[in-house]
C-alpha positions as CSV (number, residue, x, y, z in Angstrom):
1,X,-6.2,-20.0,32.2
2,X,-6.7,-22.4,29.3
3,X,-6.7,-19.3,26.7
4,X,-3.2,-18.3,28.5
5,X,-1.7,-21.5,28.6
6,X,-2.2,-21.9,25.0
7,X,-0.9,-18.6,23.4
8,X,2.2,-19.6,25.6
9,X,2.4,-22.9,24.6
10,X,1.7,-21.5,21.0
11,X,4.6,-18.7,21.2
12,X,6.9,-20.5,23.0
13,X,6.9,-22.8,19.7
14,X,7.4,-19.8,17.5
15,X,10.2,-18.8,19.6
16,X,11.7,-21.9,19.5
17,X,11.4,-22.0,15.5
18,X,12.2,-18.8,14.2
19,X,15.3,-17.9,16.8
20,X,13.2,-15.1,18.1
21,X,12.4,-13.6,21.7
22,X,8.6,-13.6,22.7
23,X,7.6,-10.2,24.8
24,X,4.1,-8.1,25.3
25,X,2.7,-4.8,24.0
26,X,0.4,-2.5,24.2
27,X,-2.5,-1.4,22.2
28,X,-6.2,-0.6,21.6
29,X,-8.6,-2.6,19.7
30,X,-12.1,-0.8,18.8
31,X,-15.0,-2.2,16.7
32,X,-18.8,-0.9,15.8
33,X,-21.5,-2.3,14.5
34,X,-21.2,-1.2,10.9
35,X,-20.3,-3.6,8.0
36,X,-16.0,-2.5,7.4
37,X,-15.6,-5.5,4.6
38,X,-12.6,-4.4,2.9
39,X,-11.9,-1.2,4.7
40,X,-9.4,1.4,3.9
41,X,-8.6,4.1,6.1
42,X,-6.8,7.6,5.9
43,X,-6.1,10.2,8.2
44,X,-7.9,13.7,8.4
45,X,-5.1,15.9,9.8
46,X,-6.9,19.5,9.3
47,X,-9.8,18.1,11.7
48,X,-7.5,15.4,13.2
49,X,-10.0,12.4,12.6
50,X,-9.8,9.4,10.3
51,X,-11.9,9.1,7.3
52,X,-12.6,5.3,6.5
53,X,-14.1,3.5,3.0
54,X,-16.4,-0.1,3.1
55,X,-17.4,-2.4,0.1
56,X,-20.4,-2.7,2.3
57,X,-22.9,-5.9,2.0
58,X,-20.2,-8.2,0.1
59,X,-19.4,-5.3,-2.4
60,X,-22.5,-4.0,-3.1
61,X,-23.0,-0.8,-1.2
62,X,-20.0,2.0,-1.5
63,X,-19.4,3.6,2.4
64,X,-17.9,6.6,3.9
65,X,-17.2,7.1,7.4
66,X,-15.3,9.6,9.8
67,X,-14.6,8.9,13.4
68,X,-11.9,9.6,16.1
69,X,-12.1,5.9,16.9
70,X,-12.5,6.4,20.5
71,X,-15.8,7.7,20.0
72,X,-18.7,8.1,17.4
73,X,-18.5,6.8,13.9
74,X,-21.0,8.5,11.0
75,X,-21.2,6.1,8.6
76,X,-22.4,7.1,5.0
77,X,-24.1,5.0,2.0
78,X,-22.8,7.3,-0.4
79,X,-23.6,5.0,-3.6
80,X,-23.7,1.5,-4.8
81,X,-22.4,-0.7,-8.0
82,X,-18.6,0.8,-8.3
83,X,-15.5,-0.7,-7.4
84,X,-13.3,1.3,-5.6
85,X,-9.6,0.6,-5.2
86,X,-8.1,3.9,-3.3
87,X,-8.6,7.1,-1.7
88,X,-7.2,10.2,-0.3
89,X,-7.7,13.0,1.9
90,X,-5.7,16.8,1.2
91,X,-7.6,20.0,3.0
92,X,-11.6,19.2,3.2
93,X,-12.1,16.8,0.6
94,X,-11.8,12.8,-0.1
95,X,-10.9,11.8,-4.3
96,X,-11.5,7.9,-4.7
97,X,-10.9,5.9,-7.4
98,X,-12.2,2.8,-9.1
99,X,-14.0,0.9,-12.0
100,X,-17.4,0.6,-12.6
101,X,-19.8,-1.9,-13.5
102,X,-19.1,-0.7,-17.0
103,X,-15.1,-1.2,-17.1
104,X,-14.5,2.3,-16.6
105,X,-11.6,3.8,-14.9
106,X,-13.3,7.2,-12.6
107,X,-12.5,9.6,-10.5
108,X,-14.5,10.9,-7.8
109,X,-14.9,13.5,-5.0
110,X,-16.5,15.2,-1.6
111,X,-16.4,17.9,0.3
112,X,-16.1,16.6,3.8
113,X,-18.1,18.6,5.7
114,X,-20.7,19.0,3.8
115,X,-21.4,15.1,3.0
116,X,-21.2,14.7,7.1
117,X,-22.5,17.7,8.6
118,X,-24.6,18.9,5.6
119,X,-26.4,17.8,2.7
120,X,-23.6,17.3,0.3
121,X,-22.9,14.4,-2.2
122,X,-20.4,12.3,-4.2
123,X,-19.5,13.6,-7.8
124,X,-18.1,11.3,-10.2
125,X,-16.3,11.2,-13.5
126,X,-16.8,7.5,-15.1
127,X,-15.7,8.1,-18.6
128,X,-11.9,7.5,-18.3
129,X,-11.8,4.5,-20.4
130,X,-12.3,6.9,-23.0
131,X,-8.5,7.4,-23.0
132,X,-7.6,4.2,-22.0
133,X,-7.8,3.8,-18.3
134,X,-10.0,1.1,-17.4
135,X,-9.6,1.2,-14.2
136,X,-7.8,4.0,-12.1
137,X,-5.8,1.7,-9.0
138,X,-4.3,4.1,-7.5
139,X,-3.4,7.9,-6.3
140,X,-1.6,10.5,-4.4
141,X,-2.8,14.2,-4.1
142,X,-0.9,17.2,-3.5
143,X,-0.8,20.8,-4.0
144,X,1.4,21.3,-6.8
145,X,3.9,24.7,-6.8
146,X,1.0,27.0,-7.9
147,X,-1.2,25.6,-4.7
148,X,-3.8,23.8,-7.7
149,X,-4.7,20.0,-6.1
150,X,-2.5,17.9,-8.4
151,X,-3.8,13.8,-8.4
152,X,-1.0,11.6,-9.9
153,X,-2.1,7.7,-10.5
154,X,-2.3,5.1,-11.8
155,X,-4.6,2.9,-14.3
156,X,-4.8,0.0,-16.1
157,X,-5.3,-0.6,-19.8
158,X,-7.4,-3.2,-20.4
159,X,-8.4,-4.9,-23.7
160,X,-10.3,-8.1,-23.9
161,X,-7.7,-10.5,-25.5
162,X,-4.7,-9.0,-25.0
163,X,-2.1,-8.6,-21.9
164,X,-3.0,-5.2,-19.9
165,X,-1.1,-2.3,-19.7
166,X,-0.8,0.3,-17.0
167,X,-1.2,4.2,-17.8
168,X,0.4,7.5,-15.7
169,X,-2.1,9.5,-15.0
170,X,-2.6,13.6,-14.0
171,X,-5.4,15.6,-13.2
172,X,-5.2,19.3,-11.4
173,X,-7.1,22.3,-10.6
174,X,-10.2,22.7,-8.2
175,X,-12.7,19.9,-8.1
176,X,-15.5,22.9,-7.1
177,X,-14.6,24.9,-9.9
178,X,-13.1,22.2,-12.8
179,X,-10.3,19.9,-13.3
180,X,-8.6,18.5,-16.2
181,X,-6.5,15.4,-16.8
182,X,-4.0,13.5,-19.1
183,X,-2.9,10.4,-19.5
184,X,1.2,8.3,-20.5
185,X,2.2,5.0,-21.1
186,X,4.1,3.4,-18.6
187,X,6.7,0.7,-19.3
188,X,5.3,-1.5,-16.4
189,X,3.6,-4.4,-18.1
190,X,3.5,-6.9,-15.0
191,X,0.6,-7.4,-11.8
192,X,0.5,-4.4,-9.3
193,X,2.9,-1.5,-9.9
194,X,2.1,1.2,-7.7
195,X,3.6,5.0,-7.0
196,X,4.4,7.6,-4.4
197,X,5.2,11.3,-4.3
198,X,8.4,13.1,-3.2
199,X,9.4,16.4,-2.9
200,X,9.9,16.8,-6.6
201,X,9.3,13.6,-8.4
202,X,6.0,11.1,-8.6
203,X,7.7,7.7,-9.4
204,X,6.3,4.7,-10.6
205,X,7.5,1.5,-9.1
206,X,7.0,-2.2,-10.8
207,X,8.6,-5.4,-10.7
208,X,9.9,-7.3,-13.7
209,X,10.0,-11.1,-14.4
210,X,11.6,-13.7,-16.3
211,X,10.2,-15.7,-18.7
212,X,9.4,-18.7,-16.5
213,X,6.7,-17.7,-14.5
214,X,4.9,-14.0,-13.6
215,X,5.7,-14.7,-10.2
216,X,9.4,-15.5,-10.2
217,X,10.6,-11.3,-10.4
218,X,13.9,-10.6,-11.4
219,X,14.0,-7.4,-10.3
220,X,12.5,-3.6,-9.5
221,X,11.7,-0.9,-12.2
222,X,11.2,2.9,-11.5
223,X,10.1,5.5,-13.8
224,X,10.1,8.9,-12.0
225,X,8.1,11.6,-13.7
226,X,8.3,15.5,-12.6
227,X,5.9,16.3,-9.7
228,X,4.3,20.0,-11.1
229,X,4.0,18.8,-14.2
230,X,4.3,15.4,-15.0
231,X,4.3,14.8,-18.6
232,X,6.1,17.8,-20.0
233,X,8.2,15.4,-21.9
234,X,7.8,13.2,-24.7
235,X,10.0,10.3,-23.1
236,X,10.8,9.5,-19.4
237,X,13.1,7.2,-18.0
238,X,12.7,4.1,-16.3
239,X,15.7,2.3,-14.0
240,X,15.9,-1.2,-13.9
241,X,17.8,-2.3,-10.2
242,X,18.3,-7.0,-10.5
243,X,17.3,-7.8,-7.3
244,X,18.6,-11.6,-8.3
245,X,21.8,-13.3,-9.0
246,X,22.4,-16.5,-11.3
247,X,23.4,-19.7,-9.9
248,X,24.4,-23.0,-11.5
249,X,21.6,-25.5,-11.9
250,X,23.4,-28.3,-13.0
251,X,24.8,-27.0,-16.9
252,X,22.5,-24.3,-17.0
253,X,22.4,-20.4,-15.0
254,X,19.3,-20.0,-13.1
255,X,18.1,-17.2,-11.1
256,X,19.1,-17.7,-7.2
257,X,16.2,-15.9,-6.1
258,X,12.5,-15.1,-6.7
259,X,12.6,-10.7,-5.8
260,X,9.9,-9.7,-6.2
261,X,8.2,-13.0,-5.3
262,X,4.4,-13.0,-6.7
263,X,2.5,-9.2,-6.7
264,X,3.8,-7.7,-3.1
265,X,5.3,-4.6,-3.9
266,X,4.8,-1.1,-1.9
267,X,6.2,2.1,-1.7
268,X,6.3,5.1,0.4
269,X,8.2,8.5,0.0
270,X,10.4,8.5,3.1
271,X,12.2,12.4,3.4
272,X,12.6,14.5,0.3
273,X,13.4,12.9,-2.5
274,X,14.3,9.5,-1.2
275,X,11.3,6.7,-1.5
276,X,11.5,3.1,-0.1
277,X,10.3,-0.4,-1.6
278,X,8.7,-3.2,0.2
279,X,8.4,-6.7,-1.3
280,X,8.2,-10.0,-0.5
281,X,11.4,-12.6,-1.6
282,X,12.1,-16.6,-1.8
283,X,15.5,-18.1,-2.6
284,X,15.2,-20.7,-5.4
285,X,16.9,-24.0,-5.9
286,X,16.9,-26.5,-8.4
287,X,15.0,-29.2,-9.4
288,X,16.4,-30.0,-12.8
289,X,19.0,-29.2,-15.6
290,X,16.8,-26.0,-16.4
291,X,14.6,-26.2,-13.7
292,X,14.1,-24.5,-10.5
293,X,10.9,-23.7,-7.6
294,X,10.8,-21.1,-4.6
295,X,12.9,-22.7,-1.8
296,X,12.2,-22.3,1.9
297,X,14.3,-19.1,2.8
298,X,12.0,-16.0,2.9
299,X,12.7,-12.6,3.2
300,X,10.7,-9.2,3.6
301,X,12.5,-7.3,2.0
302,X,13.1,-2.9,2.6
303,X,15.0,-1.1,0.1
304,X,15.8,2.6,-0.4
305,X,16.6,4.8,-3.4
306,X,17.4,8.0,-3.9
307,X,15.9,10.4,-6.4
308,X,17.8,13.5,-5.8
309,X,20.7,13.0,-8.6
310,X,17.8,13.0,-11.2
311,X,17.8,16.7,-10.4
312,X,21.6,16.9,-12.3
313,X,20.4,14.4,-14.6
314,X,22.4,11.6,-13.0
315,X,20.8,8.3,-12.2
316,X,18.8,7.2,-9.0
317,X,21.2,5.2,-6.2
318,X,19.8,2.4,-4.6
319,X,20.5,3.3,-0.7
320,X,19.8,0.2,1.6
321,X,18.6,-3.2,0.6
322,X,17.4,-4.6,3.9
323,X,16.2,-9.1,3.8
324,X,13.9,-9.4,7.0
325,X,14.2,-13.6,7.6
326,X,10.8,-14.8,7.9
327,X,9.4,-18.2,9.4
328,X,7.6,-19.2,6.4
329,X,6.2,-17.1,3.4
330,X,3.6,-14.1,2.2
331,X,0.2,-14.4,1.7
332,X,0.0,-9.8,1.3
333,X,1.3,-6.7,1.9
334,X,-0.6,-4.5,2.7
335,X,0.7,-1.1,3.4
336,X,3.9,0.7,3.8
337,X,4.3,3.9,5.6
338,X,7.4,5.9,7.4
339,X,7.2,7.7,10.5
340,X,9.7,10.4,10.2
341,X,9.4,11.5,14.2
342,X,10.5,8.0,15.3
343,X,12.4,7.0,12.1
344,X,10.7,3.9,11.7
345,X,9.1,2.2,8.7
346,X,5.3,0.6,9.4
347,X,4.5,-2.7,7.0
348,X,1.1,-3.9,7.7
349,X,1.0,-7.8,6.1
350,X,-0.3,-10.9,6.5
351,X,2.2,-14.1,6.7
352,X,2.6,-17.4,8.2
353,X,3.7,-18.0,11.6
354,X,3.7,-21.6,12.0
355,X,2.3,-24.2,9.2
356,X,-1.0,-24.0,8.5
357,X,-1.0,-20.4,10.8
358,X,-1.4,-17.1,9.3
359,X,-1.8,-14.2,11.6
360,X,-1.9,-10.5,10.4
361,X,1.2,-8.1,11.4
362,X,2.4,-5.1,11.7
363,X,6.1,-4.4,11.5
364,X,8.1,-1.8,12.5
365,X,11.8,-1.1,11.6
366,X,13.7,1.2,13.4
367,X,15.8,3.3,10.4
368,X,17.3,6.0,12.8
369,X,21.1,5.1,12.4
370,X,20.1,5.5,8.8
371,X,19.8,1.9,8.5
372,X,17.5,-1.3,9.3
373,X,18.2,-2.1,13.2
374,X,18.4,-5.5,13.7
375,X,16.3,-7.7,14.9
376,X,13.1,-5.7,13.5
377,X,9.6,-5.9,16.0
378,X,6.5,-7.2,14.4
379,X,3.5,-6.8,16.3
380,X,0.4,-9.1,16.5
381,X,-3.1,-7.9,18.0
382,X,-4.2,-11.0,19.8
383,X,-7.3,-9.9,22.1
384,X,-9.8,-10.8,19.3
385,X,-8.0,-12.4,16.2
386,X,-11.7,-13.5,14.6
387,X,-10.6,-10.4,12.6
388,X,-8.8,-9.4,9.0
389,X,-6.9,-6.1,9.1
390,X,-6.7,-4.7,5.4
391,X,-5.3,-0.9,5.8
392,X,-3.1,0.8,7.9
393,X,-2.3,5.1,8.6
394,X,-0.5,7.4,10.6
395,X,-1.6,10.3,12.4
396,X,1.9,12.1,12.0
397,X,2.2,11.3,16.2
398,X,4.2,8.7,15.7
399,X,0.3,6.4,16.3
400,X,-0.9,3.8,13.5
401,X,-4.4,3.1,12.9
402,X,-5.1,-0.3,11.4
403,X,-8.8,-0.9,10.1
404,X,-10.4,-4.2,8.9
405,X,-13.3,-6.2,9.2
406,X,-14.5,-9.6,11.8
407,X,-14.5,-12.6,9.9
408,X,-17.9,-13.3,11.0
409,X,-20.4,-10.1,10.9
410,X,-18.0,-8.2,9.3
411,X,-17.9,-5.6,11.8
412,X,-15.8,-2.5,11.3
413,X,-12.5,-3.4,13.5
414,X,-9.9,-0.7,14.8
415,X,-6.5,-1.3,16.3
416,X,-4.5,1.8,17.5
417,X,-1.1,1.9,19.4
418,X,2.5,4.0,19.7
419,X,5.1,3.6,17.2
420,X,7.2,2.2,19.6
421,X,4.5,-0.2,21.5
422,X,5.4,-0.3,25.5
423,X,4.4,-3.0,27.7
424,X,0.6,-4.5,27.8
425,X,-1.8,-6.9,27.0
426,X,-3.5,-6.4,23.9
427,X,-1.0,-7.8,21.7
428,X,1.8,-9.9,21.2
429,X,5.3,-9.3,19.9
430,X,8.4,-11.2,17.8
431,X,11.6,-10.1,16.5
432,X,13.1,-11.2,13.1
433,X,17.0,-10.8,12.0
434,X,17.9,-8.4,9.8
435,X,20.2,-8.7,7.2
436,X,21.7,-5.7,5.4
437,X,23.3,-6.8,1.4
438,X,25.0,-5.1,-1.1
439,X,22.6,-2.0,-3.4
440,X,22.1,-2.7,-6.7
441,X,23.5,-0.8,-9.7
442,X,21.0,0.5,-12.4
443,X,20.0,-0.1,-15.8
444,X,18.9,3.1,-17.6
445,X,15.9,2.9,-20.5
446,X,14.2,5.7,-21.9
447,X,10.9,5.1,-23.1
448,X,7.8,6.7,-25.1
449,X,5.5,8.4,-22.7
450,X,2.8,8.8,-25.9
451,X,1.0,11.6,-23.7
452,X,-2.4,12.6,-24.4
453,X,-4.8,15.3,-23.2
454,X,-5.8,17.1,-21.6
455,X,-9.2,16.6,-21.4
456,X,-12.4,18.1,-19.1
457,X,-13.2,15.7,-15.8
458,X,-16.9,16.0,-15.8
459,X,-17.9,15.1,-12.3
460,X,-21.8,14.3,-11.9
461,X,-23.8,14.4,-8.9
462,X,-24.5,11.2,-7.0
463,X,-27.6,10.9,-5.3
464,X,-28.5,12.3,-1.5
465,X,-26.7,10.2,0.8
466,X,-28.0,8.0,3.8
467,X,-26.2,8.4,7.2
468,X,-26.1,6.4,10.5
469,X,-24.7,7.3,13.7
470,X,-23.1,4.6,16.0
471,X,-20.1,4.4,19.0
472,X,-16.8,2.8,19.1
473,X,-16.5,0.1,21.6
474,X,-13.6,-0.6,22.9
475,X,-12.6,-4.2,22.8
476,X,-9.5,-4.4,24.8
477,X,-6.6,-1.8,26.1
């Protein structure tokens, strides 16, 4: 009764703050017993499982796992020392991709199956600093138009001394038989760009910042590259959309906004050729002649462009630019997906409730009249909140899957439910106001893509791997 009393007492306060109704959902919250620090997790449609990575042991130990989540988990100690910052699943394999201990950018693989149900291994390609990727961040894989797996990402240039740099980056053909890669500059030179895939375009997105501070963004920057063969060009264009206005701060113009605020920034490819942008935004005011700080008004912020009139070389339209009014601000953000069935865009982040209070979330905006429904749901998995989520999927059944880790043992931690939730008892619910403004016109650069490659991937070997078998318990439903 005490436990009840407060969460009401708790949410009733929220309510009262933020202008928001206070209701119940439903939900399924899992866990095991193996270490899930820092867990990511994708979806396995051809064997409809998930697939799930660990920085086991504090970031010692690299993990595998696959499960249905209701059931039995096979975990897999697949190799140790490398930092890995993303992976995907297309047909039976998993590519990840990382640094090593030697600030390498690589690129590695498995066959599925065989490293679960066999005797198979990881193989790895660690040399990509040789061509300027220290570290490969991020990637999306695809069959390209002649059915070869095509891997688009992204890396970053690092040399001691001077500012980094991020690199495009390709590879195709069959990881059994050989692959090749090549490399571009990219024009992004600020924290955390990232990129998603559309029916005929990979697009790099990045924020850009004024000279003040590299947190105060003045805006969002894509540079679209084609899908089947990425750097066929010397140059490629990047399109710069001000997410800010200027305001008078006493004598002087100041930027009335901080958009992109800090390193948030996702993206997701939506329906063809149209891609959507997550970040998180501030207001500013001033504080002196020249002068000015992140005020109180914060906003998650949706916004959708359109790539299709780069296919008659005209320039992409911003589509929507939808401000979600927050209670107070954004600690991450840490995935975006879109559900075409329901129409609805997924945000798993992590934000402050009341002062002091951060609780993770899991949004969901309702896009079906073609734009954000106001107010917006957010979801909050309250059974057991001892717990960090860090990565979120879909199944492509209108279900999200969000994995993370106790804050205590570390335990692997799964929450499930229905995109939309229905009434129950696992989690609790608010709804934020919606505003819609005004898209923003683009700037058009074109700038030096300074290709080169292509060049061998020459995947090694790891060594055997060591498995262990466990069940999901479920936690609460």
């Amino acid at each position: 009764m005490k436990r009840v009393l407060l969460q009401t007492v708790f949410f009733a306060c929220f309510g009262l703050l933020c202008g928001m109704a206070y209701g119940q959902g439903t939900g399924a919250l899992y866990m095991n017993n193996f270490d899930g620090w820092q867990s990511m997790i994708r979806y396995h449609k051809r064997a409809s499982n998930y697939i799930t990575y660990s920085w086991a042991l504090m970031g010692t130990q690299n993990h595998f796992a696959i499960t249905d989540i209701m059931g039995v988990i096979i975990d897999a100690n697949v190799t140790e020392g490398y930092f890995v910052n993303d992976f995907e699943v297309i047909d039976g394999y998993v590519f990840f991709c990382g640094q090593n201990a030697s600030m390498s950018g690589f690129l590695g693989w498995f066959d599925i199956d065989k490293l679960f149900y066999g005797t198979g291994r990881v193989h790895i390609d660690e040399t990509l600093s040789l061509h300027g990727i220290e570290s490969l961040d991020n990637i999306e894989v695809y069959l390209d138009r002649l059915e070869r797996i095509h891997i688009a990402g992204l890396g970053q240039h690092i040399v001691s001394g001077l500012p980094t740099t991020y690199k495009a980056f390709e590879a195709v053909g069959d990881p059994a038989v050989g692959m090749q890669y090549r490399v571009a500059d990219l024009s992004a030179n600020e924290l955390n760009p990232t990129l998603t895939v559309t029916e005929d375009y990979v697009v790099y997105v990045s924020r850009t910042t004024n000279a003040a501070s590299s947190y105060y963004g003045v805006g969002v920057v894509l540079e679209p590259f084609p899908k089947n063969d990425m750097f066929a060009m010397a140059t490629h264009p990047s399109f710069l959309f001000q997410t800010i206005a200027l305001m008078h701060c006493n004598e002087n113009m100041v930027p009335d906004a901080c958009d992109p605020f800090g390193i948030h920034l996702k993206a997701v490819a939506k329906t063809e050729n149209t891609i959507a942008v997550c970040n998180y935004r501030t207001g500013s005011m001033c504080t002196g002649s020249d002068v000015y700080q992140a005020d109180t008004v914060y906003n998650l912020v949706i916004r959708e462009f359109d790539l299709s009139p780069l296919l008659v070389s005209n320039p992409i339209q911003m589509m929507s630019d939808s401000r979600i009014s927050l209670p107070f601000g954004v600690s991450d953000i840490r995935e975006l997906k879109y559900d075409p069935l329901t129409k609805q865009y997924v945000v798993l982040f992590h934000h402050e409730v009341l002062s002091g209070t951060w609780r993770d979330a899991i949004l969901t905006a309702d896009y079906s009249p073609g734009y954000a429904l106001s107010p917006v749901r957010v979801d909050y998995q309250s059974a057991f909140p001892n717990w960090r989520g860090w990565s979120l999927c879909l199944n492509g059944s209108s279900r999200y899957t969000v994995t993370g880790w106790d804050n205590t043992y570390y335990n692997y931690h799964f929450w499930q439910d229905d995109i939309p939730s229905v009434s129950g008892v696992c989690n609790d619910i608010n709804w934020y106001v919606v505003a819609s403004k005004s898209p923003e016109i683009d700037k058009k650069n074109v700038e030096m893509s300074n290709v080169v490659g292509w060049y061998n991937l020459n995947f090694v070997p790891n060594r055997e791997v060591e498995l262990y078998f466990s069940n999901n318990s479920l936690i609460c439903n």
